[in-house]
DRENNU-195545 format. One record per residue: residue in one letter; residue number from 1; z, x, y of N, C-alpha, C in turn. Coordinates in Angstrom, 2 decimals. Layout:
BEGIN
+-------+-------+---------+---------+---------+---------+---------+---------+---------+---------+---------+
: palum : kolse :    n_pz :    n_px :    n_py :   ca_pz :   ca_px :   ca_py :    c_pz :    c_px :    c_py :
+-------+-------+---------+---------+---------+---------+---------+---------+---------+---------+---------+
:     A :   NUM :       Z :       X :       Y :       Z :       X :       Y :       Z :       X :       Y :
...
+-------+-------+---------+---------+---------+---------+---------+---------+---------+---------+---------+
***
This chain:
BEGIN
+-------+-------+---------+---------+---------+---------+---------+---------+---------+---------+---------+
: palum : kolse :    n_pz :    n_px :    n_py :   ca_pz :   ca_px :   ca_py :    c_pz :    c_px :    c_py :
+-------+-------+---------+---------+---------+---------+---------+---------+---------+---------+---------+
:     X :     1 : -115.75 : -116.29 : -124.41 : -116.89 : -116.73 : -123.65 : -116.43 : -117.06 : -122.23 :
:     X :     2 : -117.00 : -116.53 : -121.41 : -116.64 : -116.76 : -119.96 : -117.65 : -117.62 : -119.51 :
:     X :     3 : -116.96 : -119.10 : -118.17 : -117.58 : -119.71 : -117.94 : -118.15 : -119.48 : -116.47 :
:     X :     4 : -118.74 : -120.53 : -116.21 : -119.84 : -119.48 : -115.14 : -119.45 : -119.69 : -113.46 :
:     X :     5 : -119.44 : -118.91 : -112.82 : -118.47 : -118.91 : -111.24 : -118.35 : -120.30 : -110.63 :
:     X :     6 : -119.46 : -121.21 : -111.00 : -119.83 : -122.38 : -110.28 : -118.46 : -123.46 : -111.22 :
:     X :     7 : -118.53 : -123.24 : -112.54 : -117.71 : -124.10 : -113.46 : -116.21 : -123.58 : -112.81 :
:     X :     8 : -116.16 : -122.43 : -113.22 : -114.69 : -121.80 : -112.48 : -114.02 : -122.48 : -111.35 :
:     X :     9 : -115.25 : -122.62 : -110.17 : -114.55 : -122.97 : -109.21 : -114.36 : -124.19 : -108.94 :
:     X :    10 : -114.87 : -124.59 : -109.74 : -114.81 : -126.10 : -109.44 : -113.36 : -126.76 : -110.13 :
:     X :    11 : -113.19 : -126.19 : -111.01 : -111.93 : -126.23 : -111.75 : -110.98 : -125.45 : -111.41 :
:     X :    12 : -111.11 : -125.07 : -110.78 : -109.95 : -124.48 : -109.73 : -109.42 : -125.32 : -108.78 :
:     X :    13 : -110.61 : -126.19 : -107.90 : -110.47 : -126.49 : -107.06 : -109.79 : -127.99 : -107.33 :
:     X :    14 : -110.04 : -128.60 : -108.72 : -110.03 : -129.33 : -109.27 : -108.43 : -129.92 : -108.69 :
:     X :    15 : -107.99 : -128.61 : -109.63 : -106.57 : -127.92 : -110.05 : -105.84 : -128.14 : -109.02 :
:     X :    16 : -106.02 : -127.83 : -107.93 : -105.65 : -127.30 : -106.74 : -105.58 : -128.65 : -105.91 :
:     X :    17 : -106.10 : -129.72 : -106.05 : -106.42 : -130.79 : -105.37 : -105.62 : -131.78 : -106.40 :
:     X :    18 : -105.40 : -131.23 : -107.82 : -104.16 : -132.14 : -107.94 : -102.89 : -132.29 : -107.75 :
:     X :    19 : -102.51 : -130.60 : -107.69 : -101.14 : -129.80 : -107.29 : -101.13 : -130.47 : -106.04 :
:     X :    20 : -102.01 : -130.66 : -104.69 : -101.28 : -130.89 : -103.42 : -100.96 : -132.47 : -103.61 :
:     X :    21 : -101.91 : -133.31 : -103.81 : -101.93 : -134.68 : -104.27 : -100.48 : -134.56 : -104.80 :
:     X :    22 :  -99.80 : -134.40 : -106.15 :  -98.97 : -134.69 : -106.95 :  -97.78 : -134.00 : -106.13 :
:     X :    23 :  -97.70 : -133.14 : -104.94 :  -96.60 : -132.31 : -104.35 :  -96.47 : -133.39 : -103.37 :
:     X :    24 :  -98.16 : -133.41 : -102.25 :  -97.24 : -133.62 : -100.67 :  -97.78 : -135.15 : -100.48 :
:     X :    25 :  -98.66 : -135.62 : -101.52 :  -98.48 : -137.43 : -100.65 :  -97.90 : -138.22 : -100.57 :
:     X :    26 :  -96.53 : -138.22 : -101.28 :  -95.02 : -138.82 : -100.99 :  -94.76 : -138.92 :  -99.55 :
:     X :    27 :  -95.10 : -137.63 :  -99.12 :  -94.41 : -137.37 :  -97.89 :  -95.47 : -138.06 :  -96.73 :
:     X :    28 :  -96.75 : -137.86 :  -96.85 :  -97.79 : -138.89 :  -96.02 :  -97.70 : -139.92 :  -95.98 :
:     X :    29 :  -97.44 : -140.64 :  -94.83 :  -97.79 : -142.25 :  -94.61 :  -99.13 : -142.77 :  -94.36 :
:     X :    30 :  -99.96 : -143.36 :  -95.04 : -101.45 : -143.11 :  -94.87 : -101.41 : -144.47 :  -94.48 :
:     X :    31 : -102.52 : -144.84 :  -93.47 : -102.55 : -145.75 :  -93.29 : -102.89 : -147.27 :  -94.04 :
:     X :    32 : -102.48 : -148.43 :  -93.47 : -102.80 : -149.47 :  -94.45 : -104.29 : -149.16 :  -94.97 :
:     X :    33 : -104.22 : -149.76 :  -96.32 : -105.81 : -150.08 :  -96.07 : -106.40 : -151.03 :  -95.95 :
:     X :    34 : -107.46 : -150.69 :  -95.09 : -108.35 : -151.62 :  -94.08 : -109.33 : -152.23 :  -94.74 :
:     X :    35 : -110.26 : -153.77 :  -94.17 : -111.34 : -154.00 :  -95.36 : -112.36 : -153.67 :  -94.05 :
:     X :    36 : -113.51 : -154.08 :  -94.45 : -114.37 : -154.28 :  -93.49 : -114.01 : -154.60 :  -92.51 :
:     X :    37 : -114.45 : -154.81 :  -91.16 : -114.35 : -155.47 :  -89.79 : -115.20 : -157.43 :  -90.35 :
:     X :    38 : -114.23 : -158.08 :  -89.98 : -114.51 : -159.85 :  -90.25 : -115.13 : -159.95 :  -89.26 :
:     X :    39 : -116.12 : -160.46 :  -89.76 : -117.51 : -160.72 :  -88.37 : -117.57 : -161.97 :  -88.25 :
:     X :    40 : -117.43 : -162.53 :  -86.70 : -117.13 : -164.05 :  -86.67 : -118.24 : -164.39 :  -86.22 :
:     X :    41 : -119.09 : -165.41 :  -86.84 : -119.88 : -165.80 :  -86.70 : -119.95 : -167.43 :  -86.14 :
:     X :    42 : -120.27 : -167.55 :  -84.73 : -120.02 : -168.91 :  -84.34 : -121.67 : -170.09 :  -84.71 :
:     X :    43 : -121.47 : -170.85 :  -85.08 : -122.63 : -171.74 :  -85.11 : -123.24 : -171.86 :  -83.63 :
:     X :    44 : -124.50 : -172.02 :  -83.53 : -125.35 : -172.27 :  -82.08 : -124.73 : -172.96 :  -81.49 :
:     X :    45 : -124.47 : -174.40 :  -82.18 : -123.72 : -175.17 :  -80.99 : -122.13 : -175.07 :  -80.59 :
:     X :    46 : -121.19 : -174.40 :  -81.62 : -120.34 : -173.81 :  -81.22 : -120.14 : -172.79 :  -80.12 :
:     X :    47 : -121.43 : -172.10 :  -80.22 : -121.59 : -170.76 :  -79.24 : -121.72 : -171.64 :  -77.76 :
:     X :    48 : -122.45 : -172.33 :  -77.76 : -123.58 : -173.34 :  -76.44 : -122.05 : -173.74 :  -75.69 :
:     X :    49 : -121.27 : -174.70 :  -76.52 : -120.30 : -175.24 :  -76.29 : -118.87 : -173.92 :  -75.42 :
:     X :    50 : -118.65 : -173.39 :  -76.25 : -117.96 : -171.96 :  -75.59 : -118.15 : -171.41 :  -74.95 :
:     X :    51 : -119.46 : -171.29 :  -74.27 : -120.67 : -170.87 :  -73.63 : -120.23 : -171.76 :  -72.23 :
:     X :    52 : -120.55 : -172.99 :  -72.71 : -120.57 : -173.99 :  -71.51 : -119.23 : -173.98 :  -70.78 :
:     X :    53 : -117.94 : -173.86 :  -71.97 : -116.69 : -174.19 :  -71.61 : -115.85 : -172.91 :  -70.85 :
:     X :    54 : -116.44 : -171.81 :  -70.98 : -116.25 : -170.59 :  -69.87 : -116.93 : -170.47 :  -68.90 :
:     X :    55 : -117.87 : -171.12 :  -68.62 : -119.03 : -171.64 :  -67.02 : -117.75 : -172.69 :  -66.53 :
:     X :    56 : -117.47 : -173.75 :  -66.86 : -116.63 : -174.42 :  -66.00 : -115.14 : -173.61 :  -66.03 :
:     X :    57 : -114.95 : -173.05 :  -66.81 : -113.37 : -172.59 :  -66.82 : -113.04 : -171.43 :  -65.00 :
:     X :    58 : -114.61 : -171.20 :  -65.49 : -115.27 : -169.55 :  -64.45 : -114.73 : -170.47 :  -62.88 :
:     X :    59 : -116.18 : -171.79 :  -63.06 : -115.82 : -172.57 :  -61.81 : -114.68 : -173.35 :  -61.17 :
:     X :    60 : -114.19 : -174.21 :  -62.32 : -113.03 : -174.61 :  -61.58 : -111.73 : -173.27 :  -61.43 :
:     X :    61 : -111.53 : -172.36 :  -62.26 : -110.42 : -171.31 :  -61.36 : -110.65 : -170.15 :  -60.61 :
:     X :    62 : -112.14 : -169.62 :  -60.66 : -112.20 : -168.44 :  -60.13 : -113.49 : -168.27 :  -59.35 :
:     X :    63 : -114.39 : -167.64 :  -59.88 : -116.28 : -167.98 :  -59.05 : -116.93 : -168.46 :  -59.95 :
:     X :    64 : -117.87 : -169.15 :  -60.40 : -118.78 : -169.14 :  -61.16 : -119.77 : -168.13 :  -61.65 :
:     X :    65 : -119.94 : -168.25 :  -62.74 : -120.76 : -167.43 :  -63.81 : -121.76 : -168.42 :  -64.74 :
:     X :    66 : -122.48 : -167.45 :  -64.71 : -124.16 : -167.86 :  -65.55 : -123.95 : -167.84 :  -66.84 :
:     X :    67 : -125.05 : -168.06 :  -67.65 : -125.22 : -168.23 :  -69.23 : -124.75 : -166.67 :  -69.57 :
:     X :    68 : -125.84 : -165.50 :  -68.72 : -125.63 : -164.26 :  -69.72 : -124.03 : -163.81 :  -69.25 :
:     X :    69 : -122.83 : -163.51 :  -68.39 : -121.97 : -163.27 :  -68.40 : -120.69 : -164.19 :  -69.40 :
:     X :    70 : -121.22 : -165.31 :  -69.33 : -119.97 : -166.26 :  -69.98 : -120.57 : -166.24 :  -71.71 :
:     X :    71 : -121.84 : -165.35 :  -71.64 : -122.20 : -165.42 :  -73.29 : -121.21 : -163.36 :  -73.68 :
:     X :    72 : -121.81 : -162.73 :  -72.62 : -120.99 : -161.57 :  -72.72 : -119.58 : -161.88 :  -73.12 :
:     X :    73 : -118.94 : -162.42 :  -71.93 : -117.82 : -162.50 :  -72.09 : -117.48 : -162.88 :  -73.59 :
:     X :    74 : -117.55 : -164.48 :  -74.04 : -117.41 : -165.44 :  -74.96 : -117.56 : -163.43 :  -75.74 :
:     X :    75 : -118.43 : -163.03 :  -75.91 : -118.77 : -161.43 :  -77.54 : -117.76 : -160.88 :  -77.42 :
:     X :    76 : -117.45 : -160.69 :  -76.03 : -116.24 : -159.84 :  -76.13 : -114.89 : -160.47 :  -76.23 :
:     X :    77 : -114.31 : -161.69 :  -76.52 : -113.29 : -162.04 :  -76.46 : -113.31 : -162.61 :  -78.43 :
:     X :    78 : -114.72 : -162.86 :  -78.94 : -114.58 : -162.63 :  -80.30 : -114.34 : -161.79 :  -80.81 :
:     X :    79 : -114.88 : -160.48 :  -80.45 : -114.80 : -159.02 :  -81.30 : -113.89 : -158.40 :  -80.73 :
:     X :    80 : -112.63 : -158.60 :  -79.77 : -111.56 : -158.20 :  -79.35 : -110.24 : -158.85 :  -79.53 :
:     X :    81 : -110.65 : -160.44 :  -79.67 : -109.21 : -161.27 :  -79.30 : -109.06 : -161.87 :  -80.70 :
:     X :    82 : -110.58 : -162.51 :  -81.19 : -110.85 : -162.97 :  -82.83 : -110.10 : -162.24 :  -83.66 :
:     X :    83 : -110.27 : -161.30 :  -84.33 : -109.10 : -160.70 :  -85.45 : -107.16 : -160.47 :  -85.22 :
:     X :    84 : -106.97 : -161.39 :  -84.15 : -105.51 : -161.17 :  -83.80 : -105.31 : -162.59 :  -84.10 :
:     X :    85 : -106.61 : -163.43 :  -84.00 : -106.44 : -164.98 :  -84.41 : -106.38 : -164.90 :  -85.78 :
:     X :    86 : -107.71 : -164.54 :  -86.16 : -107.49 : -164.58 :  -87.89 : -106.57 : -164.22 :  -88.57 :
:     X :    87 : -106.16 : -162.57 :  -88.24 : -104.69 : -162.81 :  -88.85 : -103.88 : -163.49 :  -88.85 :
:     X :    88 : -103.76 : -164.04 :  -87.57 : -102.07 : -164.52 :  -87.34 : -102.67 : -166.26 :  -88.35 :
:     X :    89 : -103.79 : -166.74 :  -88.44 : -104.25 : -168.00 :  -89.36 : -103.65 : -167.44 :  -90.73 :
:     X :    90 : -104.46 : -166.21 :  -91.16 : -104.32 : -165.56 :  -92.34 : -102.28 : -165.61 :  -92.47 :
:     X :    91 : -101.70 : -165.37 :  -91.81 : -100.37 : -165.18 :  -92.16 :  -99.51 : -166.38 :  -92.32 :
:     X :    92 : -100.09 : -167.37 :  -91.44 :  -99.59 : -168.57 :  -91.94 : -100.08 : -169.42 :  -93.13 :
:     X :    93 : -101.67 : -168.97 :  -93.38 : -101.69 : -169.93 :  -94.62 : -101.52 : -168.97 :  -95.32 :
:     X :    94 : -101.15 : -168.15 :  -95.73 : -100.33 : -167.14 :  -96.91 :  -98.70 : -167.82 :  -96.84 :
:     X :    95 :  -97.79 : -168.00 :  -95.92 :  -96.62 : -168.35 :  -95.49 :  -96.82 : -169.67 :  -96.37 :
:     X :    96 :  -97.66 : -170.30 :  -96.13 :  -97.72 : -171.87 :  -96.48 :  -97.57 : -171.86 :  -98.13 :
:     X :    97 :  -98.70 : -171.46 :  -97.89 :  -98.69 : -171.27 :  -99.51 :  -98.12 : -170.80 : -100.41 :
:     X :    98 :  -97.04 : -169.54 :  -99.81 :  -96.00 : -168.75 : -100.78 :  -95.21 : -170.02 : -100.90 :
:     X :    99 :  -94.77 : -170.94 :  -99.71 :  -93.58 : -172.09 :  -99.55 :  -94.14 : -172.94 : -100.41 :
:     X :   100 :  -95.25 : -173.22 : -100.88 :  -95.55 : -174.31 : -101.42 :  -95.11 : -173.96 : -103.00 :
:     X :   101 :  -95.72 : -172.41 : -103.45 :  -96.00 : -172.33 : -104.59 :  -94.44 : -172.28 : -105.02 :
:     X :   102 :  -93.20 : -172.21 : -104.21 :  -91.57 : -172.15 : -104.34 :  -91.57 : -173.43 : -104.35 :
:     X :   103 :  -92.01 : -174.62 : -104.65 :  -91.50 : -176.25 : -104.43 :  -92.56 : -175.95 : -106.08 :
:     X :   104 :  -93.13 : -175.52 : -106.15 :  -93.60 : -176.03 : -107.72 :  -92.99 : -176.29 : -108.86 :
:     X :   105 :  -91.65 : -175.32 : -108.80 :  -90.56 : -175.65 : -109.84 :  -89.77 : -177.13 : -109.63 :
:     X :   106 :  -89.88 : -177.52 : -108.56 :  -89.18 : -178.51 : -108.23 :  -90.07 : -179.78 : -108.54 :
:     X :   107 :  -90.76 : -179.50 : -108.17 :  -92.35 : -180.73 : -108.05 :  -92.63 : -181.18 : -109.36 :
:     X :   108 :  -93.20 : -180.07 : -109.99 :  -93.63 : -180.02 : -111.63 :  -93.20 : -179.45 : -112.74 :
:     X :   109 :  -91.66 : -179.55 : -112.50 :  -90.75 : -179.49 : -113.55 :  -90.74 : -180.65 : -114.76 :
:     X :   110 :  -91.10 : -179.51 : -116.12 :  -90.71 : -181.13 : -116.91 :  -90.03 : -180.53 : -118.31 :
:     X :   111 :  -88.67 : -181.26 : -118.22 :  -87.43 : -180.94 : -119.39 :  -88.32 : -180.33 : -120.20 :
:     X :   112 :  -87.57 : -179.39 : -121.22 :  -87.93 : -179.34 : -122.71 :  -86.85 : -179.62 : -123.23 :
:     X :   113 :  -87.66 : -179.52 : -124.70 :  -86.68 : -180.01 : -125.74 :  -85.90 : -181.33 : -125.54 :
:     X :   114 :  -86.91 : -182.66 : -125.19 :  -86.43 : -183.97 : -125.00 :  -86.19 : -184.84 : -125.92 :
:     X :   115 :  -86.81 : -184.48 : -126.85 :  -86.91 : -185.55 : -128.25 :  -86.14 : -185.32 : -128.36 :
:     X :   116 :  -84.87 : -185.02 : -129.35 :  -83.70 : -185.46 : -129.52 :  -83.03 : -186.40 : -128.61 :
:     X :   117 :  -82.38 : -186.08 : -127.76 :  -81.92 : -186.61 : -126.91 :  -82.43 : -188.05 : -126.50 :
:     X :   118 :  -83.95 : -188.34 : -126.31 :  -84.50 : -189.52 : -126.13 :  -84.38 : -190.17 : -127.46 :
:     X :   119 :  -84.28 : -189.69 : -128.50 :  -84.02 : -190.71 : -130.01 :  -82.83 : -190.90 : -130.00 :
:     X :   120 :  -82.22 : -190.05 : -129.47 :  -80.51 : -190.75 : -129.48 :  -80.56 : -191.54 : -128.44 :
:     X :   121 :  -80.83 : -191.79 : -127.56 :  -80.97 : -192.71 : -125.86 :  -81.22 : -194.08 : -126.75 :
:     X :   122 :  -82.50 : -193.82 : -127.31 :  -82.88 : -195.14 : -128.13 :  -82.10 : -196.05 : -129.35 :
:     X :   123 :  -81.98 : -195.20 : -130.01 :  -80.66 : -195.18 : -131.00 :  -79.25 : -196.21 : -130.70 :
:     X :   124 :  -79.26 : -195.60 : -128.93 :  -77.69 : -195.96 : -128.44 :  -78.33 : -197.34 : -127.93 :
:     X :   125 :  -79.49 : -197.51 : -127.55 :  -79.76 : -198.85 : -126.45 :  -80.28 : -200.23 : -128.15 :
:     X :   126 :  -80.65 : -199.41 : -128.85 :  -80.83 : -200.94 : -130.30 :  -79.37 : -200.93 : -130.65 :
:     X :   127 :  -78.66 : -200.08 : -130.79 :  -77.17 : -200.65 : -131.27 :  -76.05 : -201.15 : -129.95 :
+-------+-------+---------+---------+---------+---------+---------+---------+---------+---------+---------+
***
C-alpha cells in the first residue's frame, strides 16, 4: 500500500530535519534564551517624582526642561538603562542567595546518631 505524496513528504521532511538537528547543532551557538522584555512599571507618584527630579537635575546643570521632555526622557532611560539595572539586582540577589544557601550546612547542621553517645555523657556525669 502506498502512502499518499502529502504523507510521504512530510516524513521525509520529518526525517531530514532530524538528520540536520542530530548532525550540525553541536556546532551552533544559539543564542541564550531570552524571556519576554520586563516591563517596568513605575507607580504615578514614582513617575511625578522622577519626573520632577530630571526638571531640576535639567535646571541646576544644563537648560531646563518641561513635564513632556523630562517624562520622554525619564521612558527612555527605563526601556534602555532599566534592564542593565535589573539584571545586575537579579545577579546579586542570586549571588546572595547561592552564599546564603552554602552557610546552611553550617547554620542548620544537626549531629546524627546522638543517642548513644548522650546516654553515655549521662551515664559518665551520675557516676
Amino acid at each position: 500500500m502506498a502512502l499518499p505524496l502529502e504523507v510521504a513528504a512530510a516524513v521525509a521532511a520529518a526525517s531530514i530535519n532530524r538528520f540536520v538537528a542530530s548532525r550540525y547543532t553541536a556546532d551552533i551557538n544559539f543564542p541564550p534564551r531570552t524571556l519576554p522584555l520586563i516591563n517596568v512599571e513605575l507607580s504615578k507618584q514614582a513617575r511625578t517624582d522622577a519626573i520632577a527630579s530630571l526638571k531640576r537635575y535639567f535646571e541646576e546643570n544644563l537648560e531646563p526642561i518641561g513635564d513632556l521632555p523630562a517624562g520622554l526622557l525619564l521612558n527612555y532611560i527605563v526601556e534602555e538603562i532599566g534592564p542593565v539595572i535589573y539584571n545586575k539586582a537579579i545577579n546579586d540577589a542570586q549571588a546572595r542567595l547561592q552564599q546564603r544557601v552554602t552557610e546552611l550546612d553550617g547554620e542548620l547542621y544537626a549531629p546524627e546518631f546522638e543517642y548513644w553517645p548522650n546516654v553515655e555523657k549521662k551515664r559518665k556525669k551520675k557516676s
